[in-house]
C-alpha positions as CSV (number, residue, x, y, z in Angstrom):
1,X,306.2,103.0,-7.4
2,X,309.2,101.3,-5.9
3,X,312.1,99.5,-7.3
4,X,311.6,95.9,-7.2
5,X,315.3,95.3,-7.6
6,X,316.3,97.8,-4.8
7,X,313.3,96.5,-2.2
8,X,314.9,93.3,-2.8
9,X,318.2,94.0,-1.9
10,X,317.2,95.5,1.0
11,X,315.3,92.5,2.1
12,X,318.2,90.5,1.8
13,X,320.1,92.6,3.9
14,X,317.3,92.1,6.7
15,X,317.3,88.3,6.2
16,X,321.4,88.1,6.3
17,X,321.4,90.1,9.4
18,X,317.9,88.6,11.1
19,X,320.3,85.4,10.2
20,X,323.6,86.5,11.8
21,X,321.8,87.5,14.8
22,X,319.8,84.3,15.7
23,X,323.1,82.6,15.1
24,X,325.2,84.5,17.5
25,X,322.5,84.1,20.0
26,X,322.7,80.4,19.4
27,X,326.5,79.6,19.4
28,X,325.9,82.4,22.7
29,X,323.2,80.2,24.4
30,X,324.7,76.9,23.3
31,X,328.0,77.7,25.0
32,X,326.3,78.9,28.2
33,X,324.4,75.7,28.6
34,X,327.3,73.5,27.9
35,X,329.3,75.6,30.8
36,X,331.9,76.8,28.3
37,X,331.0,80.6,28.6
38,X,330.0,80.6,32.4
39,X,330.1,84.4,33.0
40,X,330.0,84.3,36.6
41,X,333.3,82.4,37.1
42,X,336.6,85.0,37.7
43,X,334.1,88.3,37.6
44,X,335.1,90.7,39.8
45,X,333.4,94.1,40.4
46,X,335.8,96.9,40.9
47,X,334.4,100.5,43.2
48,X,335.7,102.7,45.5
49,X,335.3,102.1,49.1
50,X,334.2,105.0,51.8
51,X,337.9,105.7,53.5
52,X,336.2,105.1,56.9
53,X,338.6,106.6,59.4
54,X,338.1,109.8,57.9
């Protein structure tokens, strides 16, 4: 049979990071909606360009 102190350790581990990630997502969401963390502002996409006189 398991240990009951070990399964609840690891439990707690699941709950502490289930926990860190809704928050992140949250402080990540609330910021978007707020316009704070606007991505899209000052993106720029880098590539190389076809040389076309070649």
């Amino acid at each position: 049979m398991a240990d009951r102190n070990a399964l609840g350790k690891i439990g707690l581990m699941f709950v502490a990071a289930t926990l860190f990630v809704m928050m992140m997502g949250a402080v990540v969401v609330a910021g978007h909606l707020s316009g704070r963390a606007d991505f899209e502002d000052g993106s720029r996409v880098f590539g190389i360009t076809a040389d076309e006189s070649r």
